[in-house]
C-alpha positions as CSV (number, residue, x, y, z in Angstrom):
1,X,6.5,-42.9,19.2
2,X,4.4,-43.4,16.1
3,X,3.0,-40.7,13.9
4,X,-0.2,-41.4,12.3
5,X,-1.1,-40.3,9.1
6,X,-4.4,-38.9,10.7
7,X,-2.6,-36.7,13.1
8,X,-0.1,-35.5,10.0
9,X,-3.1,-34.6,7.8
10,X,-4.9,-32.9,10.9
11,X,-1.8,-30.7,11.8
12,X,-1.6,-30.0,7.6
13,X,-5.1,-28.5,8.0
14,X,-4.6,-26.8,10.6
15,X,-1.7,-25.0,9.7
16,X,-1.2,-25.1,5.7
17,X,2.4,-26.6,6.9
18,X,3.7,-29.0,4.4
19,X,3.6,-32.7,5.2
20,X,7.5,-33.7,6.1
21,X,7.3,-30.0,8.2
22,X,4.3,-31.6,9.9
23,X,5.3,-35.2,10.9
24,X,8.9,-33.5,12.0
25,X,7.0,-31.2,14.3
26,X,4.9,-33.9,15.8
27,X,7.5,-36.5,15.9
28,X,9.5,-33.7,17.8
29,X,6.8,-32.9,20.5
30,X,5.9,-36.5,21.0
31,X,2.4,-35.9,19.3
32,X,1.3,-33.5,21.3
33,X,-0.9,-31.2,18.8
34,X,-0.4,-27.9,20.5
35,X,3.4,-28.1,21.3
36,X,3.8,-29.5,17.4
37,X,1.5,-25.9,16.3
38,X,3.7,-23.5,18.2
39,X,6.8,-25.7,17.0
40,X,5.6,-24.8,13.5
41,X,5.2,-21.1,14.5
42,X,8.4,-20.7,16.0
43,X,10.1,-22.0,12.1
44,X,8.0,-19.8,10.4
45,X,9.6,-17.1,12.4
46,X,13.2,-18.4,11.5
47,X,11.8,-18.5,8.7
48,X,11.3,-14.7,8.5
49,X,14.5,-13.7,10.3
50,X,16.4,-15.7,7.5
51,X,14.4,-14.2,4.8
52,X,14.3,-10.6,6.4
53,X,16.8,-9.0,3.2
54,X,15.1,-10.4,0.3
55,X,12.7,-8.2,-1.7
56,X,8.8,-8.4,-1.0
57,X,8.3,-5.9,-4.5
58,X,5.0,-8.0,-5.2
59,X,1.8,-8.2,-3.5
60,X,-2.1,-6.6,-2.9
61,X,-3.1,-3.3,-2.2
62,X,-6.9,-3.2,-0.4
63,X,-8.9,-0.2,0.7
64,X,-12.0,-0.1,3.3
65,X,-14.7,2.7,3.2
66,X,-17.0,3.6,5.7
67,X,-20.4,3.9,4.7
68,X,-20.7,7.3,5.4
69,X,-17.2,7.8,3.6
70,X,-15.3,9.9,6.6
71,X,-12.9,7.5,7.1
72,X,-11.1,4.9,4.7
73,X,-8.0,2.9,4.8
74,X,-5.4,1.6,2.7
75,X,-3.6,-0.9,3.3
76,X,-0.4,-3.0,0.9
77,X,0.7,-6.3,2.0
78,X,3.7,-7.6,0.2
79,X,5.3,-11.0,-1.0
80,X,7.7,-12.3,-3.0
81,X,6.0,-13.6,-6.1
82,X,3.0,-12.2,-8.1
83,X,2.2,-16.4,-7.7
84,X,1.5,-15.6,-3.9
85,X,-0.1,-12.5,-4.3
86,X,-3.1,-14.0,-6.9
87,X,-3.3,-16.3,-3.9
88,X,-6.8,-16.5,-2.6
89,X,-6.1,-17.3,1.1
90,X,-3.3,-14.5,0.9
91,X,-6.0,-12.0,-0.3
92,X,-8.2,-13.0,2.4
93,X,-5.4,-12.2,4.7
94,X,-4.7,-9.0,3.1
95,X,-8.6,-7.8,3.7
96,X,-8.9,-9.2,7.1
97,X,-5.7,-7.1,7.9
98,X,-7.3,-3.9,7.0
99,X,-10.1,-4.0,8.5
100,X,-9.1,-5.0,11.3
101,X,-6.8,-1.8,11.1
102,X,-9.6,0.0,10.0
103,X,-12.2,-0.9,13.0
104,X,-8.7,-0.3,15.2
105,X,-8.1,3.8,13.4
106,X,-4.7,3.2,13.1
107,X,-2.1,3.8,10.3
108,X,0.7,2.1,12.7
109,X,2.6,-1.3,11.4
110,X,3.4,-1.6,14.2
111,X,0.5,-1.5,16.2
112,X,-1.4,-3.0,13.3
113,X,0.9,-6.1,14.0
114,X,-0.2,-6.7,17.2
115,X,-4.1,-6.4,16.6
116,X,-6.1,-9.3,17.1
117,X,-7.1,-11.3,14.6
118,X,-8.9,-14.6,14.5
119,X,-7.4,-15.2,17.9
120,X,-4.1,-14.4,17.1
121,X,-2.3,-11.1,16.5
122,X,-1.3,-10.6,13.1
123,X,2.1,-10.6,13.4
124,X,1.5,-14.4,14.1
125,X,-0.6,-14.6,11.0
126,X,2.4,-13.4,9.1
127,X,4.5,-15.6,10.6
128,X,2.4,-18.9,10.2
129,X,2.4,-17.4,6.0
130,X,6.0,-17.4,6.0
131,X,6.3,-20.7,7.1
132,X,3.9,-22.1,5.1
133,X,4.7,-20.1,2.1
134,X,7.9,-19.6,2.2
135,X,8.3,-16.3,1.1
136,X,9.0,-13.1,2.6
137,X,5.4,-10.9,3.9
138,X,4.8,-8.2,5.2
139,X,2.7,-4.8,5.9
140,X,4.5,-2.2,3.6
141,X,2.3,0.3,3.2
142,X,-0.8,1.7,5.5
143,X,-2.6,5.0,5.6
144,X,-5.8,6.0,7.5
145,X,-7.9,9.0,6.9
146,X,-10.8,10.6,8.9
147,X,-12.8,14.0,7.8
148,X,-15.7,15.7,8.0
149,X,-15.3,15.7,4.2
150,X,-15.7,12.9,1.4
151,X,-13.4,10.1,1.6
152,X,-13.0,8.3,-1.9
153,X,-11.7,4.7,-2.4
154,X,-9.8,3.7,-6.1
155,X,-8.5,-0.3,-7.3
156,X,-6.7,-0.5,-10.4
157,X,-7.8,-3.6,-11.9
158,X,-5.3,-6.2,-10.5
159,X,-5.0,-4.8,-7.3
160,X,-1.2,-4.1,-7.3
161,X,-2.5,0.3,-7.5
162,X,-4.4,1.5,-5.1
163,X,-5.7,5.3,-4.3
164,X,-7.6,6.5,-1.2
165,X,-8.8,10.4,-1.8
166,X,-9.8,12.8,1.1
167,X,-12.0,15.7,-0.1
168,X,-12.0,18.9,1.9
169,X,-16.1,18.8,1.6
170,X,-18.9,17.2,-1.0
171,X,-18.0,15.5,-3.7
172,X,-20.2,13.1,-6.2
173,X,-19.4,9.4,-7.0
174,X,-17.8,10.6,-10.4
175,X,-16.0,13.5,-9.4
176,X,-14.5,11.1,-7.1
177,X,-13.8,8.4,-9.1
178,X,-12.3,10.9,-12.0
179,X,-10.0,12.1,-9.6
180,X,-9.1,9.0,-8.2
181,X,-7.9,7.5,-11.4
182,X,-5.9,11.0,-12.6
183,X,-3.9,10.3,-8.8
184,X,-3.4,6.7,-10.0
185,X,-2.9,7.5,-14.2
186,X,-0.5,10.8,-12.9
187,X,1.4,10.2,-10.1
188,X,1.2,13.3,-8.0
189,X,3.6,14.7,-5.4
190,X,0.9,16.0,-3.5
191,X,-2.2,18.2,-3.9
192,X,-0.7,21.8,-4.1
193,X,2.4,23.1,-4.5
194,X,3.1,23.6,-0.8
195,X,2.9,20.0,-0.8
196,X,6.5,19.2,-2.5
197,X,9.0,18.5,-0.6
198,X,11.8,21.7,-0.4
199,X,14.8,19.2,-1.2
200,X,12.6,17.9,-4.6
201,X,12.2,21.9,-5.4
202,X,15.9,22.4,-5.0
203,X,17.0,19.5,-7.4
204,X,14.8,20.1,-9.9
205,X,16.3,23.7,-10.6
206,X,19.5,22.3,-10.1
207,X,18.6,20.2,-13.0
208,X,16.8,23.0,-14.9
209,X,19.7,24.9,-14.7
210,X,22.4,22.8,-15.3
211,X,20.2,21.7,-18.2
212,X,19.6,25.1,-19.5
213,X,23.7,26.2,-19.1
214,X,24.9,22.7,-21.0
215,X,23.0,24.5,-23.7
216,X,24.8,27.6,-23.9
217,X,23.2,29.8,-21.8
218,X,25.0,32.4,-19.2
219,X,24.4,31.1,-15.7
220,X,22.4,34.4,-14.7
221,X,19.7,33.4,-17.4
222,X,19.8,29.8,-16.4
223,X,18.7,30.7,-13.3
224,X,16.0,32.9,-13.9
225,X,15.3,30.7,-17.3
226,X,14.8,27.5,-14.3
227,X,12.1,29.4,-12.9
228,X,10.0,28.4,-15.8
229,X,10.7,24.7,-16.1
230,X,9.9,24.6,-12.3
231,X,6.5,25.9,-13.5
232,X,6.3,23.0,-16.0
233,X,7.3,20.8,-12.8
234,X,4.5,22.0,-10.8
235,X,2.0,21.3,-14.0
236,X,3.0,17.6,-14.6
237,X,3.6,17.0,-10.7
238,X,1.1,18.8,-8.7
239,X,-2.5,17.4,-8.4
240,X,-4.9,20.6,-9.0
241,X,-2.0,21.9,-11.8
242,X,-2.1,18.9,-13.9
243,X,-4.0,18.6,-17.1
244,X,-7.8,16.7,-16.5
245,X,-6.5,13.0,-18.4
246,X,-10.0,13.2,-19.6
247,X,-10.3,16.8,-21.0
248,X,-6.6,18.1,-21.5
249,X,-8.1,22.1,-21.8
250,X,-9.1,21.6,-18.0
251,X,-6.4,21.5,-15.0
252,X,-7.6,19.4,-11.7
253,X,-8.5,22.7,-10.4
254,X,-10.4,23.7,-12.9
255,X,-12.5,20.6,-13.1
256,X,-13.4,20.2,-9.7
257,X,-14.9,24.1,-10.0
258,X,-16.7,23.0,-13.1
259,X,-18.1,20.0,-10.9
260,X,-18.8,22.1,-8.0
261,X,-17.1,19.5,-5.8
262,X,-15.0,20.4,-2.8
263,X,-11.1,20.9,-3.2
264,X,-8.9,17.6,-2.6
265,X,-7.5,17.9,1.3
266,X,-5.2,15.4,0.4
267,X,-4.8,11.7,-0.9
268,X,-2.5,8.5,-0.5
269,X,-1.4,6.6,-3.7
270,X,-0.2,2.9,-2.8
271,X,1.8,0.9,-5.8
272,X,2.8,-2.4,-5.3
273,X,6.9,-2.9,-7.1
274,X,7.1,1.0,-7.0
């Protein structure tokens, strides 16, 4: 039967599918607009399968706040190409996705993928982007928190960092942004020191000493020498032990006492390529 330009362009609007993509998918479901759609959504899923291995390292990291700041969200979703991510249709996605999440209180891909959105779940949203993108997309990174506490919201300029903060109490809009941005600048492992993983403790005085007995010294003094660069570990990698970025005679610790905020209960730090 005959494809009309009208019903290309229609399908094209509807679904962001390239032209050739469209008139095949018609011509294939005898113009039938409904069967030609879920023809389309059924190659963006090929689509996915085929391009499941290559590397989504690019993408947006959004955050969502409730007003009363007990609960926030984070949320990273990934492509292939910085190109796609500056994308404003794929940003739009990306903050439709988390709060939907967000209004949902889960941290679950999973379950995330399977939330309604705009009448469809998401998972079918991805799949209609891959098809009409391209590229590899996903949900890479989500994290929801819920206190009785403050809950703090960071965006590096650019999108591509992203921090959401959890105080165990109080905390004022600039304690909360300073802290925020030392997470992002620093890179913590976690909050204290009971927060590192035992396997990171172990290497690093592997390190320390293997470091410290390439230098000459006996292996009973490396090992008790180690002890002290695992201090210098814990200053450089552990939130409340690192130096304030903006007043290096302050630790975290120190700053937030000075502030009289709350103490950090914990945080998620979401980087995009990292």
């Amino acid at each position: 039967m005959s494809i009309s330009a009208a019903d290309i362009k229609a399908l094209r609007d509807r679904t962001g599918a390239g032209m050739m993509d469209c008139r095949a998918a018609l011509t294939e479901s005898n113009g039938d607009m409904e069967a030609a759609v879920e023809i389309l959504r059924k190659k963006g899923q090929k689509v996915s399968e085929k391009r499941a291995d290559r590397e989504a390292n690019q993408g947006i990291v959004v955050t969502v706040v409730s007003d009363d700041q007990k609960s926030g969200l984070i949320l990273s979703l990934n492509c292939e190409t910085d190109f796609v991510a500056r994308n404003e249709e794929f940003i739009d996605f990306a903050n439709g996705f988390a709060k939907a999440a967000f209004a949902a209180k889960t941290d679950s891909i999973e379950t995330i993928n399977t939330l309604d959105y705009k009448g469809l779940p998401i998972s079918k949203h991805l799949e209609d982007l891959v098809g009409k993108i391209g590229e590899k997309i996903e949900i890479a990174q989500v994290a929801y928190l819920v206190n009785a506490g403050t809950i703090v919201q960071y965006n590096h300029p650019g999108n591509l960092l992203g921090v959401l903060l959890q105080f165990e109490g109080e905390a004022s809009a600039e304690v909360g942004k300073d802290v925020a941005m030392q997470i992002a600048a620093m890179n913590p492992i976690g909050v204290t020191r009971a927060d590192v993983p035992a396997e990171t403790l172990e290497k690093e005085l592997e390190i320390a000493k293997e470091q410290l007995i390439n230098e000459g010294k006996p292996v009973e003094v490396a090992e008790k020498a180690a002890q002290g660069k695992l201090r210098r570990f814990y200053e450089e990698r552990v939130l409340l032990e690192q130096k304030f970025v903006k007043d290096q005679s302050l630790t975290i610790d120190a700053y937030l006492k000075n502030a009289g905020a709350s103490t950090v209960k914990t945080f998620k730090r979401v980087q995009i390529g990292a």
